[in-house]
Backbone as JSON, one array per atom type, in Angstrom:
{
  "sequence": "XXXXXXXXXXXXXXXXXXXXXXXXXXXXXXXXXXXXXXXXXXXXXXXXXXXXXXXXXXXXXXXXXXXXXXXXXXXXXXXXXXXXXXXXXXXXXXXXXXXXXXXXXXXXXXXXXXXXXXXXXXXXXXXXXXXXXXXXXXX",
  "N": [[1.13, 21.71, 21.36], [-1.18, 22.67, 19.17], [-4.17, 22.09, 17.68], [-6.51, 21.53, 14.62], [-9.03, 19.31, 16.39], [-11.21, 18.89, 15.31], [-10.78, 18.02, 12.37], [-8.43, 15.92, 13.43], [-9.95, 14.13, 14.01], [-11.2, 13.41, 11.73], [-9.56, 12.79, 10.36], [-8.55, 10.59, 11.78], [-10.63, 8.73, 12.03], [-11.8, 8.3, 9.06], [-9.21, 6.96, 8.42], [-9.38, 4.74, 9.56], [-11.49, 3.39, 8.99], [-11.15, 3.06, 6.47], [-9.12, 1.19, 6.64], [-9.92, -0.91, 8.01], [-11.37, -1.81, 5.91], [-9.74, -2.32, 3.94], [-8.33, -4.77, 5.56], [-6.77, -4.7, 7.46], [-4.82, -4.73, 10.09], [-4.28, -2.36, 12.89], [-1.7, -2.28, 13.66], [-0.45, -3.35, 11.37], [-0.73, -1.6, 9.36], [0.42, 0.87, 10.58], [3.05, -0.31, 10.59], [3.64, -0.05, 7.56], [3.56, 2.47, 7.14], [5.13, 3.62, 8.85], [5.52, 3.75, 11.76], [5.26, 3.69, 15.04], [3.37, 1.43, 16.79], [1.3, 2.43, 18.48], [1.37, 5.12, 18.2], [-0.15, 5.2, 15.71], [-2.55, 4.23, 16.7], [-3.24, 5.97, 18.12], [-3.53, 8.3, 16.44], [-5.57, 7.24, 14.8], [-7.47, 7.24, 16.84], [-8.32, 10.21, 16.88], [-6.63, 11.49, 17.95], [-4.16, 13.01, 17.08], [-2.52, 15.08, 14.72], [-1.19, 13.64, 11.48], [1.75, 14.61, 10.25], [2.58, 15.75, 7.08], [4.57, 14.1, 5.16], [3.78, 11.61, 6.26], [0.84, 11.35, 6.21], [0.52, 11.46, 2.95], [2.0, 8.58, 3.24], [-0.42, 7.68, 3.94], [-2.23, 7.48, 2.62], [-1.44, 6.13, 0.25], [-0.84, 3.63, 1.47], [-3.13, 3.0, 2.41], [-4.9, 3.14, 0.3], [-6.38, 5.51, -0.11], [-8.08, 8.4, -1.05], [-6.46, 11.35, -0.63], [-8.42, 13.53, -0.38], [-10.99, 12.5, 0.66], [-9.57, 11.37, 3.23], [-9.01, 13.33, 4.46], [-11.51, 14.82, 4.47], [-12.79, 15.96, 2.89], [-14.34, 15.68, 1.13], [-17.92, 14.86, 0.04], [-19.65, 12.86, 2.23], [-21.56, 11.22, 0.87], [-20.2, 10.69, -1.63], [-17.91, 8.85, -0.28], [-15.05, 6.97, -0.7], [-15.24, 4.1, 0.43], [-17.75, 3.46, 0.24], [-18.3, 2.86, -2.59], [-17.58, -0.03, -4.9], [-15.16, -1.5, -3.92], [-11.81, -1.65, -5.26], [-9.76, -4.7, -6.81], [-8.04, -5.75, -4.43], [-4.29, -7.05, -3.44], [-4.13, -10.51, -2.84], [-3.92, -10.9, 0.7], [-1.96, -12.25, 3.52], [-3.46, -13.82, 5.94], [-3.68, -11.98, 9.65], [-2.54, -13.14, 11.51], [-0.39, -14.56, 10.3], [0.86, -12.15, 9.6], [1.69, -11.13, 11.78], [3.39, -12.77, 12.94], [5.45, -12.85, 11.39], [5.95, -9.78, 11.84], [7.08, -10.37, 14.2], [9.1, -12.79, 13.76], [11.64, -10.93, 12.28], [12.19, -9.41, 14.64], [14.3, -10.95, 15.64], [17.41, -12.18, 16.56], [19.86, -13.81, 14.81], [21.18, -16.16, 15.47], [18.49, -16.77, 16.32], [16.72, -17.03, 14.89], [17.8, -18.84, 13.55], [17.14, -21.13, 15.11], [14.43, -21.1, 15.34], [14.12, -21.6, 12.69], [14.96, -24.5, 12.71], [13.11, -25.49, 14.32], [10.61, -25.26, 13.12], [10.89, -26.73, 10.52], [11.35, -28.72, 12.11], [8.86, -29.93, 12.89], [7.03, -29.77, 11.13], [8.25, -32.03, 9.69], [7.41, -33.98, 11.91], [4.65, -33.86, 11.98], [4.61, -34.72, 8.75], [5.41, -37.36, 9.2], [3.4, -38.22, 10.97], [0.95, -38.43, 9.35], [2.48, -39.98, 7.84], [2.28, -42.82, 9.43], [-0.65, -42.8, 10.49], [-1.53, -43.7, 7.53], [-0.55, -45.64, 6.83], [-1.84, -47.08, 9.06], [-4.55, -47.21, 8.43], [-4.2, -48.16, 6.15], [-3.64, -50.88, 6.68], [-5.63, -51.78, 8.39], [-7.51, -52.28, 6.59]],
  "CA": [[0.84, 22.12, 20.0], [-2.71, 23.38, 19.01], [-4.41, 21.85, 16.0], [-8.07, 21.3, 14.86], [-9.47, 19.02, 16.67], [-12.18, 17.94, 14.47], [-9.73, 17.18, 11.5], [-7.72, 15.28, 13.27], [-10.9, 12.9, 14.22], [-11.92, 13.48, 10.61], [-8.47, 11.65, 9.46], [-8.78, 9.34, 12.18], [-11.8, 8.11, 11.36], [-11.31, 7.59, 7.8], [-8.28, 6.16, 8.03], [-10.03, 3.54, 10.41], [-12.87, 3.01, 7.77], [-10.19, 2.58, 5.26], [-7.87, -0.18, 7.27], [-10.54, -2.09, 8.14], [-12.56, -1.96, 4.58], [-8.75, -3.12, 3.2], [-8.55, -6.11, 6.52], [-5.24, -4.69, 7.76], [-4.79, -4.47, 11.48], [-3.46, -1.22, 12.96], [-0.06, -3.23, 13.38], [0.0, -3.67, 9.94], [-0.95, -0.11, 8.45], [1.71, 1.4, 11.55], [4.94, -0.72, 9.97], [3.95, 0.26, 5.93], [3.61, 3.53, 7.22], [7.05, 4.03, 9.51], [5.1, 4.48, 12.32], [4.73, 2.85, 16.06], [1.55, 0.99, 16.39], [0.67, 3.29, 19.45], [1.35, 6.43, 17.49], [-0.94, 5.0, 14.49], [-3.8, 3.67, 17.13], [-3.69, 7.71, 18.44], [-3.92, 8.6, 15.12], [-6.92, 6.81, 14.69], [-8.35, 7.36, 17.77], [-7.99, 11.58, 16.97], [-5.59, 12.32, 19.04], [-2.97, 13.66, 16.67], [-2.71, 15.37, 13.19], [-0.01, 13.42, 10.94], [2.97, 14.88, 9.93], [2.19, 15.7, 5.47], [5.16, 13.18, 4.43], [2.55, 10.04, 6.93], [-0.37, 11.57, 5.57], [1.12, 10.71, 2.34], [1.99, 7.64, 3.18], [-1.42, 6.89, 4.61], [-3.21, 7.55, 1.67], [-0.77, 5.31, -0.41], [-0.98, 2.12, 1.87], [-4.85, 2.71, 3.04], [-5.81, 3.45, -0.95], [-7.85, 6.3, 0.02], [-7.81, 9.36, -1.74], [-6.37, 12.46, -0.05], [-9.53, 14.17, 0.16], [-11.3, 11.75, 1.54], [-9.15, 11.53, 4.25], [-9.19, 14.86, 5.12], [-12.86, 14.9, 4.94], [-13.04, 17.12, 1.57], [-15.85, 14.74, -0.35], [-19.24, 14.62, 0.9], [-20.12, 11.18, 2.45], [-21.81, 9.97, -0.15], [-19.01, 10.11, -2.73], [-16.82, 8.7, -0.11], [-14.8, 5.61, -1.67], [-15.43, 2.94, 0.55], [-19.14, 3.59, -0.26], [-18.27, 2.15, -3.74], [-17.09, -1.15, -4.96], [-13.69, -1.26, -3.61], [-11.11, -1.98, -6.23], [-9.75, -5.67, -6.2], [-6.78, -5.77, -3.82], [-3.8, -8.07, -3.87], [-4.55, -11.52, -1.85], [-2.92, -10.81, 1.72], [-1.86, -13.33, 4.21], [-3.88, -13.7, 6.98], [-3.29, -11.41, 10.1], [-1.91, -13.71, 12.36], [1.1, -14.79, 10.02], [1.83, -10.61, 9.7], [2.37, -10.71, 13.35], [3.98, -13.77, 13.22], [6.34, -12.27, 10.66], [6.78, -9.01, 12.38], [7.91, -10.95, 15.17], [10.71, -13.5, 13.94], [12.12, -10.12, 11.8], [12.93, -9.12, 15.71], [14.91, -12.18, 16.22], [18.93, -12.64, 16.2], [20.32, -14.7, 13.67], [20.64, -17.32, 16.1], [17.22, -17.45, 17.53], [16.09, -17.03, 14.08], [18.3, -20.24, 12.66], [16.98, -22.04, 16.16], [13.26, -21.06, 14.79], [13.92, -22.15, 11.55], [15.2, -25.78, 12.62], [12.19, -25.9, 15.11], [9.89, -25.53, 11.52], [11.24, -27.91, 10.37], [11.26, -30.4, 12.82], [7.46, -29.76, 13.26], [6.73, -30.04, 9.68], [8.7, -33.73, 9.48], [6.74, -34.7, 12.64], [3.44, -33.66, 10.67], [4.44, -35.63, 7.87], [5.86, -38.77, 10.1], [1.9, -38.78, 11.91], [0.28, -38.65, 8.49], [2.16, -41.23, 7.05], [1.36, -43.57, 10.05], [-1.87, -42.83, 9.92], [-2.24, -44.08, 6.42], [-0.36, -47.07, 7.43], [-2.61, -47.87, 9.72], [-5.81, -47.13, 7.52], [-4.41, -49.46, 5.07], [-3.39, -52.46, 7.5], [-6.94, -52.08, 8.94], [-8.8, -52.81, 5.79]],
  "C": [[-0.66, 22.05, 19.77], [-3.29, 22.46, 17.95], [-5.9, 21.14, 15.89], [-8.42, 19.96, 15.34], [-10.33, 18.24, 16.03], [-11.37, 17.48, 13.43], [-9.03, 15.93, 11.87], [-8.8, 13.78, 13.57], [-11.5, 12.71, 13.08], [-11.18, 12.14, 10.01], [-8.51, 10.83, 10.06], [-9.7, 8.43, 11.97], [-12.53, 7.41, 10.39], [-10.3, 6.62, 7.24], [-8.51, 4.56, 8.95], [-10.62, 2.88, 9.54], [-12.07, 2.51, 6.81], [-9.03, 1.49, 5.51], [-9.06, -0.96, 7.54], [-11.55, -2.64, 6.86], [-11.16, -3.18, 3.82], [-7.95, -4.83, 4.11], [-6.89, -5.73, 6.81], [-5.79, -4.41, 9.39], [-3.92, -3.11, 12.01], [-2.24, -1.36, 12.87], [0.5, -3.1, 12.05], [0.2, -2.14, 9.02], [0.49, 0.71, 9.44], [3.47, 1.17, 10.39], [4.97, -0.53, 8.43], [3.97, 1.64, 6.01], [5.24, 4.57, 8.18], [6.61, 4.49, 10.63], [5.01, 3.41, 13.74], [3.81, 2.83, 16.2], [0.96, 1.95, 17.09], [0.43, 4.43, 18.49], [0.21, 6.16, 16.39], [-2.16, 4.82, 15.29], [-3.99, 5.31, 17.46], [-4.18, 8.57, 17.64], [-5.26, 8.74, 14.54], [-8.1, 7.12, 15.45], [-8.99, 9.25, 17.8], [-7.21, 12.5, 17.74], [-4.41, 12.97, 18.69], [-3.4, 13.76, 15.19], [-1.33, 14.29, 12.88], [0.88, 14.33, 10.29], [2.54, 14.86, 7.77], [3.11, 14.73, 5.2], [3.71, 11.6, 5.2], [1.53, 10.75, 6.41], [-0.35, 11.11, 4.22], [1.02, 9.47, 2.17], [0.5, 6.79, 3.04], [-2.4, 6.15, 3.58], [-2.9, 6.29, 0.29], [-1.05, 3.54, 0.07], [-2.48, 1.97, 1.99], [-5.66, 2.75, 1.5], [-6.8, 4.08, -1.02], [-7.38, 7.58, -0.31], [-7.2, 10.65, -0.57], [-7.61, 13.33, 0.9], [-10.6, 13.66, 0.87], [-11.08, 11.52, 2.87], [-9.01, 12.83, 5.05], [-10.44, 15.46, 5.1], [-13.55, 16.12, 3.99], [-14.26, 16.78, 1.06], [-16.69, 14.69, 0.7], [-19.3, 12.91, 1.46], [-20.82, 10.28, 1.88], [-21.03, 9.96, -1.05], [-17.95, 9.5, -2.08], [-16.47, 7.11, -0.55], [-15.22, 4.56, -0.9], [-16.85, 2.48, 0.66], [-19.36, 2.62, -1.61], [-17.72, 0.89, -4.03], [-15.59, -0.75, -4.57], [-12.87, -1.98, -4.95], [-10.2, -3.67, -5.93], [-8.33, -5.46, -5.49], [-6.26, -7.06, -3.96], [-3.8, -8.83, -2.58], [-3.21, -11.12, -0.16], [-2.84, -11.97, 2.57], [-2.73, -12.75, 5.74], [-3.11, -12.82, 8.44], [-2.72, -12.36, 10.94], [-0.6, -14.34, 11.78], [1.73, -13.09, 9.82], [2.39, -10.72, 11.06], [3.21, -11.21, 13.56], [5.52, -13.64, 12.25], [6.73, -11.04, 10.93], [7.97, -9.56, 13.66], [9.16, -11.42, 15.44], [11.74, -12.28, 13.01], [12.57, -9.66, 13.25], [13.87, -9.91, 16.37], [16.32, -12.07, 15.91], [19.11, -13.64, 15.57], [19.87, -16.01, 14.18], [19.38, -17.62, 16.68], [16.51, -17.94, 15.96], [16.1, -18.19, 13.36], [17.23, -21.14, 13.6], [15.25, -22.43, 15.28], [13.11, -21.89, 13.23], [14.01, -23.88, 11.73], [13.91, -25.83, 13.44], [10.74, -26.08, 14.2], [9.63, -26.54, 11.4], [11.06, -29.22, 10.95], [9.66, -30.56, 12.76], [7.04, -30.36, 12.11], [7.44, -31.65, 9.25], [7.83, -34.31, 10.79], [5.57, -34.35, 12.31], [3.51, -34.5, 10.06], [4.67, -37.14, 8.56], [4.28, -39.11, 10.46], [1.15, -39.21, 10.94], [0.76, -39.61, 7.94], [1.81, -42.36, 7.94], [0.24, -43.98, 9.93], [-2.12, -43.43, 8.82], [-1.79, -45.66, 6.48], [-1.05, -48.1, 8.32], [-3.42, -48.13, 9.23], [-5.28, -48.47, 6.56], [-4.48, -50.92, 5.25], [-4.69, -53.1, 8.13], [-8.11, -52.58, 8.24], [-7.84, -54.13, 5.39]]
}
């Protein structure tokens, strides 16, 4: 299949500028978009036009205007030129992953994970209260 070439490095490009201005990882922009990460990093990289319903999307999760992304606005009106608008607090990228992850898990691995939490989090608190036990016995 044929298709311009420069566009599609136009949208990749922007939509790069616009995931990393908003601190999402391609991972992250891929699964709000319905998309495998590969297919989204190709994306990026210009190696494919999107599909108008993911273009769509893109513009929805990345908060970047249409035209923008398609490389309509001059480069100095483009948005992430301007104050960005405040976005809502995200969790660090390493619990997204860590939450795409146990979402791939069977019930049971998932219960197993959950008691293994747990236990972690009572042997946490068990060290700290030691610790203060000791601090106090020492003065």
């Amino acid at each position: 299949m044929a298709y311009p070439r420069g566009l599609a490095a136009t949208i990749g490009t922007a939509a790069r500028a616009a995931r990393v201005q908003a601190n999402l990882t391609q991972e992250d922009v891929a699964e709000r978009v319905g998309l495998a990460t590969e297919v989204y990093g190709r994306l990026e990289r210009g190696g494919m036009l999107p599909s108008v319903p993911t273009l769509k999307k893109l513009c929805e999760t990345l908060h970047i205007p249409s035209d923008v992304l398609l490389g309509l606005t001059p480069a100095q009106e483009n948005f992430w030129a301007k104050a960005p608008p405040p976005r809502p607090v995200e969790e660090p990228a390493e619990i997204r992953r860590l939450v795409r992850t146990v979402k791939k898990l069977e019930p049971a691995e998932f219960r197993l994970l959950g008691l293994m939490a747990t236990g972690l989090l009572r042997l946490r608190q068990t060290r700290h209260s030691q610790a203060r036990h000791a601090s106090s016995a020492a003065q």
